[in-house]
C-alpha positions as CSV (number, residue, x, y, z in Angstrom):
1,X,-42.6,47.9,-20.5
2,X,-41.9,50.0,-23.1
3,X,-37.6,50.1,-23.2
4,X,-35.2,52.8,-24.7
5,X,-32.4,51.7,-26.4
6,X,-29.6,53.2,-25.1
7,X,-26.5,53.0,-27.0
8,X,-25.0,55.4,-25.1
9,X,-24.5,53.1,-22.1
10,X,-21.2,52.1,-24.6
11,X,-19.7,55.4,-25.0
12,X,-19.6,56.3,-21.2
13,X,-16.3,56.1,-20.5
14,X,-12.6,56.1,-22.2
15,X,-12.0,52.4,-20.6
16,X,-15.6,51.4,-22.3
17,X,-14.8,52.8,-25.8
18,X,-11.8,51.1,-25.7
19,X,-13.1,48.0,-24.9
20,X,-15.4,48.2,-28.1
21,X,-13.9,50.3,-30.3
22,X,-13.9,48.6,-33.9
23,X,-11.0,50.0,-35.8
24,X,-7.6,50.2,-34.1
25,X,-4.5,52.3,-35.3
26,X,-1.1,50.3,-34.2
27,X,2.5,51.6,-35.7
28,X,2.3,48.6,-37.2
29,X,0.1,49.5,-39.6
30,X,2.0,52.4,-41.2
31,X,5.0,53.2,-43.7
32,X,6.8,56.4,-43.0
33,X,7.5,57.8,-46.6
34,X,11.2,59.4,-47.1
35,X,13.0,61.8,-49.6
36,X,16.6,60.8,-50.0
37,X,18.5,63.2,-52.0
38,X,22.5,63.6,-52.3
39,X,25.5,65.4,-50.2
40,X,26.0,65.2,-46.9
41,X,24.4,66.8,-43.7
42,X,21.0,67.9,-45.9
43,X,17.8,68.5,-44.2
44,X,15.9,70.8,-46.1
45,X,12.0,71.1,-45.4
46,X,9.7,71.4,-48.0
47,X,8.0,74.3,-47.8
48,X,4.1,72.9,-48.9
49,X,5.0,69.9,-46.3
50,X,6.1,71.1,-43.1
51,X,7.6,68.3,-41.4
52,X,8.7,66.8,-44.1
53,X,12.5,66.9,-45.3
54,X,14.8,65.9,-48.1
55,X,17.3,63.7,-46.7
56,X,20.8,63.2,-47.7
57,X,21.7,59.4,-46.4
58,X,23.7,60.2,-43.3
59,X,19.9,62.5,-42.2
60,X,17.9,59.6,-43.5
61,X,19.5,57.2,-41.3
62,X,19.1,58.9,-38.4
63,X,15.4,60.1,-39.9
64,X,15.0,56.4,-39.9
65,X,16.3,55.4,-36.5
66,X,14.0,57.7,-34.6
67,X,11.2,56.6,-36.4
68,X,12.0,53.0,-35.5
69,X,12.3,54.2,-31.8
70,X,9.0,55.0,-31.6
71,X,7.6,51.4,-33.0
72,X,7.5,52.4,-37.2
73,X,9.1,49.4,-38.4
74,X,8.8,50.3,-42.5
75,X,9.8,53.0,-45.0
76,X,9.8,53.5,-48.5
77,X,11.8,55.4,-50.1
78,X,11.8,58.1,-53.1
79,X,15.1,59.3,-54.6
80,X,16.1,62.8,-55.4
81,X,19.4,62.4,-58.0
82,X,21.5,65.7,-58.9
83,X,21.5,64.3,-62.2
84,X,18.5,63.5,-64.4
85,X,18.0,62.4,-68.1
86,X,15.3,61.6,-71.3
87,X,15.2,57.9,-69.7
88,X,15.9,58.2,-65.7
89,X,19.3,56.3,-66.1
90,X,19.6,57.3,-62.0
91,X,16.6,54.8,-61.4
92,X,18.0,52.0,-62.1
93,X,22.0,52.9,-61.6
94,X,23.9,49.9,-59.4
95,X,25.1,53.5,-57.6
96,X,21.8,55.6,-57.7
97,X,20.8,57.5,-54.8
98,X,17.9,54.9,-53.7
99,X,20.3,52.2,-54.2
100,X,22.8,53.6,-51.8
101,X,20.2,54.4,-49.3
102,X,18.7,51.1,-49.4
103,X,22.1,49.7,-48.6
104,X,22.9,52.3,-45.8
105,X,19.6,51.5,-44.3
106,X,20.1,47.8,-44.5
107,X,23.5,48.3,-42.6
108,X,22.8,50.4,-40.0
109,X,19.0,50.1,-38.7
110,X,18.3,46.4,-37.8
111,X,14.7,45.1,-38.4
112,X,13.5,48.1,-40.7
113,X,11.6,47.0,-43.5
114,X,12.7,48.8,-46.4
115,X,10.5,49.7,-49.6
116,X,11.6,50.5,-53.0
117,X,9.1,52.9,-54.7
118,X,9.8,52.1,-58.3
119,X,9.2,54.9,-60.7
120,X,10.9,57.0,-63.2
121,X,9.2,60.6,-62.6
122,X,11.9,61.4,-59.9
123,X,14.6,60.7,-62.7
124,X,13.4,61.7,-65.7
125,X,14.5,65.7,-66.9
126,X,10.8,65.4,-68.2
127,X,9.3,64.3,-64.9
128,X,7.0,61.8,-66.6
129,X,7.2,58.0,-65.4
130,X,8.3,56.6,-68.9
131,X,10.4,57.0,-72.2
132,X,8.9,59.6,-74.0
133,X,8.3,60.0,-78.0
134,X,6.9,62.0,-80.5
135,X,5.6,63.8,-76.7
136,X,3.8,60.4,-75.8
137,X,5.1,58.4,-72.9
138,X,5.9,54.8,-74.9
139,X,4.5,51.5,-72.5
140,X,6.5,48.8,-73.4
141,X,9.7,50.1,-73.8
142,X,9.3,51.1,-70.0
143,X,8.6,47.9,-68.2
144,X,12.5,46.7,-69.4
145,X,13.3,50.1,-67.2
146,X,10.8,49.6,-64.3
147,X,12.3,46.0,-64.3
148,X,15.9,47.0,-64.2
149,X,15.4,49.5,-61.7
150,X,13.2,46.3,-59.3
151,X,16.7,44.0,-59.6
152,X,19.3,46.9,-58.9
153,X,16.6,47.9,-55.7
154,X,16.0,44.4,-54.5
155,X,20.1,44.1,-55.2
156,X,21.1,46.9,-52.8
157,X,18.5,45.2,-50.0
158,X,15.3,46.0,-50.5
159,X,12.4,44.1,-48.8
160,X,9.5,45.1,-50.8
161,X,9.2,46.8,-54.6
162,X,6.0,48.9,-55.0
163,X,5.7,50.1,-58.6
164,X,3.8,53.1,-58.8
165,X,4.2,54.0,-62.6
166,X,0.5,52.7,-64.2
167,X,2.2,50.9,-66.9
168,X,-0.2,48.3,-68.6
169,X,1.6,44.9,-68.0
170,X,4.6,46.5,-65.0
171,X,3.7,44.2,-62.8
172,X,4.5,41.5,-64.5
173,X,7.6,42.6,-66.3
174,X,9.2,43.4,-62.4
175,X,7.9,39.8,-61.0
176,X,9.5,38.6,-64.4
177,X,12.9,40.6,-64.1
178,X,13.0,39.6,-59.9
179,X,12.5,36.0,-61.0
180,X,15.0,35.3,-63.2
181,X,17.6,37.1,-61.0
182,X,17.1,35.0,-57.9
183,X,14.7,37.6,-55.8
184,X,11.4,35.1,-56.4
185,X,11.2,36.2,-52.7
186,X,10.6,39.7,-52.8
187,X,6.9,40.8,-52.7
188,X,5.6,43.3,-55.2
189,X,3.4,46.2,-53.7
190,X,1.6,47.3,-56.6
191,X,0.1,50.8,-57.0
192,X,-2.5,49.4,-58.7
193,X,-5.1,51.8,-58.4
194,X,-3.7,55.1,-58.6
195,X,-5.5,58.0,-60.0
196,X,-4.3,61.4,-61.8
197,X,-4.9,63.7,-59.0
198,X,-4.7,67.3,-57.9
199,X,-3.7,66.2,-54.3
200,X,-0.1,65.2,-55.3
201,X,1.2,68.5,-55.7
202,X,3.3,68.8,-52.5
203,X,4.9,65.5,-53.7
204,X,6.0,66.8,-56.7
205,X,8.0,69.3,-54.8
206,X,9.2,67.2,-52.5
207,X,10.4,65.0,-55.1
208,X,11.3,67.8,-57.7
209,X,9.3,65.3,-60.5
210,X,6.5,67.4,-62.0
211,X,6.1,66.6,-65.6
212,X,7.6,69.2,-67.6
213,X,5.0,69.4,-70.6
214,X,1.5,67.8,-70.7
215,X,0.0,65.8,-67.4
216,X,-0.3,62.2,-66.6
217,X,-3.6,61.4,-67.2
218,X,-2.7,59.4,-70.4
219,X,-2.0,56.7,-67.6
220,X,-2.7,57.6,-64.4
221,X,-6.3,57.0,-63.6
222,X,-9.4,59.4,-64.2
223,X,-11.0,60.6,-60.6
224,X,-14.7,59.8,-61.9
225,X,-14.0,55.8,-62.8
226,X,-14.6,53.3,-60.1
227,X,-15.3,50.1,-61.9
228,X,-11.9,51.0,-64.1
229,X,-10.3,50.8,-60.9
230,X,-11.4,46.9,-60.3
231,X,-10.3,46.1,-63.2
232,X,-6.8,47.8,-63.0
233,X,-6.5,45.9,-59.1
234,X,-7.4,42.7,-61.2
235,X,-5.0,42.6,-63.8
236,X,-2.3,43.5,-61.0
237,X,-3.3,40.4,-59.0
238,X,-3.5,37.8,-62.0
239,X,0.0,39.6,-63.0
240,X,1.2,38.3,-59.2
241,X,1.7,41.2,-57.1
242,X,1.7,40.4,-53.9
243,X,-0.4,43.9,-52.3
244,X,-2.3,46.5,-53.8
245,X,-2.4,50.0,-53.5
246,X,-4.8,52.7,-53.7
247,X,-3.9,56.1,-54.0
248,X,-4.8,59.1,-52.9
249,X,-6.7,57.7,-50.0
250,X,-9.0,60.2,-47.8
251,X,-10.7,60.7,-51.7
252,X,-10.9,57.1,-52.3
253,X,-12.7,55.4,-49.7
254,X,-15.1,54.0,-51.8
255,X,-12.4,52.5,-53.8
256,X,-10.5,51.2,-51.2
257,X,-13.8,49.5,-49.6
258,X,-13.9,48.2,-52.9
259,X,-11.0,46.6,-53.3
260,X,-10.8,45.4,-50.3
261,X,-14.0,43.4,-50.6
262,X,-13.1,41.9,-53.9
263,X,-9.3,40.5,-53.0
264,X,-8.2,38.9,-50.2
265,X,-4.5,39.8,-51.0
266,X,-3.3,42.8,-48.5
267,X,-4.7,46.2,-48.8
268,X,-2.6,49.3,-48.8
269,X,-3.3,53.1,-48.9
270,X,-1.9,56.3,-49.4
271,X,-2.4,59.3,-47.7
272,X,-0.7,61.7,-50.4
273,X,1.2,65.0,-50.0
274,X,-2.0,66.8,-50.6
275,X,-3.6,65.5,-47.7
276,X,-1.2,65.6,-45.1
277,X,-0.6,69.6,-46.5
278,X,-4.0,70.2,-46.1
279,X,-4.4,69.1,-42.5
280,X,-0.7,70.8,-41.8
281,X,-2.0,74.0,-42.7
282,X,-5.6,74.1,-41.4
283,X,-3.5,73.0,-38.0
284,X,-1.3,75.9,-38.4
285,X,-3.8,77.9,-38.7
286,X,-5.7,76.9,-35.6
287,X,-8.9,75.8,-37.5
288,X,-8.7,72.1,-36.6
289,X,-6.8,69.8,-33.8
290,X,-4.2,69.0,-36.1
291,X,-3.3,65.5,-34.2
292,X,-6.7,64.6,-33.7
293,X,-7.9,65.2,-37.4
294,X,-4.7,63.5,-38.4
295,X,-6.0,60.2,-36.1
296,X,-9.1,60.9,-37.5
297,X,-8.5,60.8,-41.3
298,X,-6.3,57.5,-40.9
299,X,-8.9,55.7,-38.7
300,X,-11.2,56.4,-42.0
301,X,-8.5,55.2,-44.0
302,X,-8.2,51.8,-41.9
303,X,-12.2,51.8,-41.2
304,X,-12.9,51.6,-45.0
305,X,-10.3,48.7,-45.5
306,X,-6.4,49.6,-45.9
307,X,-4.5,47.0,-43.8
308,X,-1.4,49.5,-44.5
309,X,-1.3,52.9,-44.4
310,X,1.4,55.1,-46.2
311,X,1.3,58.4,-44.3
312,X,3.5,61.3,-43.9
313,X,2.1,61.3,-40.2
314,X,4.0,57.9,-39.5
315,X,6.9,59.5,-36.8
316,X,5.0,62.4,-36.2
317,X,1.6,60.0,-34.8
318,X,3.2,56.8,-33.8
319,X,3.5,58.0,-30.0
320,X,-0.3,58.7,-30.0
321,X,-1.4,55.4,-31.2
């Protein structure tokens, strides 16, 4: 007898896709990113993100509390300082904005993990992630401010440091610098593959950090290289970090496949401004199902290989999963 093969005997009902489905979406598998600005009693939306708000820390902790509510136990965190200078003095300040949020956070909503983004775009009055000279951002004078700013965030309570500056060497400076002050515990999540990409633009509103002259691609990765991007995931694991990070993510699927095939360290992924805008605005405009497209683009995201998922979506989707 001649038989059909019938894979559609699988998809028949809700209760049998279920039961086979391959890639699962849990809360647990997301990090609600946060802008944390100064004053009191600010919410301010950002106008290429809806959703999405600057926080002053009294909002972020309650920001932060309904997220938890509905089963998001992380968040990183990206501070907005009134003041900014040549070398981001706010980034690594005992009393900077993230440092105070960090402790807020740590006092007031039990069992959230807390990440420390660790940059110096948000801080600089040149929005690029180094000290600059002669109009070039220097490396290695840097790392001693990327390492400073790790100690004064894993200080105020932070669980987890993710450096997302593309510094040659950062990783190992931070793990250094966290050493020999006693945090040898803290994990580094390193933003290890992280591309110069158009799809950050909402970001840089959010966190008022687009560079001022010039781009970043003089660091920041070029969109075309893949094999540049195993070696750049490489270097951060030999340096010790703990995760890596790919960045954008819907873009980068390949690369996160990638990674994800070649270390056995844990995979993160982030779903950047640009994405979340995108599907925000077709939503608005009644040309997709915002929340299922939203489900839809991090299923990918988790599919190709991300074992954490940074998404603007976190609050917004964690009912639905």
């Amino acid at each position: 007898m001649n038989l059909i093969e019938r894979p559609r005997r699988l998809r028949r009902t809700q209760t049998i896709r279920a039961l086979v489905r391959e890639t699962t979406l849990s809360p647990d598998d997301l990090v609600y990113p946060l802008f944390v600005c100064e004053g009191e009693g600010v919410r301010r939306e950002i106008g290429s993100m809806p959703g999405v708000f600057n926080l002053s820390i009294d909002e972020l902790i309650k920001e932060v509390a309904a997220a938890r509510s509905v089963g998001i136990q992380s968040v990183i965190l990206f501070g907005v300082p009134d003041e900014k200078d040549a070398v981001g003095t706010q980034a690594y300040a005992e009393d900077g904005i993230t440092q105070r949020a960090i402790r807020a956070l740590k006092r007031e909503v039990k069992d959230m993990l807390v990440i420390a983004d660790n940059c110096l775009c948000e801080y600089t009055e040149h929005g690029h992630c180094g000290v600059i000279e002669g109009g070039e951002v220097l490396n290695d004078p840097t790392l001693d401010l990327l390492a400073s700013t790790a100690v004064t965030q894993a200080e105020a309570g932070a669980d987890i440091i993710a450096p997302s500056n593309m510094m040659d060497g950062f990783v190992a400076a931070i793990r250094e610098a966290l050493d020999e002050s006693g945090f040898e515990h803290i994990p580094i999540m390193s933003y290890a593959v992280k591309y110069a990409s158009g799809f950050y633009g909402p970001f840089r509103e959010a966190a008022q950090s687009a560079p001022q002259f010039g781009d970043r691609r003089g660091y920041q990765m070029d969109p075309a290289n893949s094999r540049e991007a195993m070696r750049e995931a490489e270097l951060d694991y030999q340096q010790g970090a703990d995760m890596l990070m790919v960045k954008p993510a819907l873009p980068y699927l390949d690369i996160i496949r990638a990674v994800r095939e070649r270390f056995d360290l844990p995979i993160a992924a982030y779903q950047v401004s640009g994405e979340y805008a995108m599907i925000k605005a077709a939503g608005r405009l009644g040309w997709i199902d915002e929340e299922r497209v939203a489900l839809e683009a991090l299923t990918s995201i988790k599919r190709a290989g991300a074992d954490i998922i940074l998404t603007y979506f976190a609050r917004e989707l964690a009912d639905h999963l």
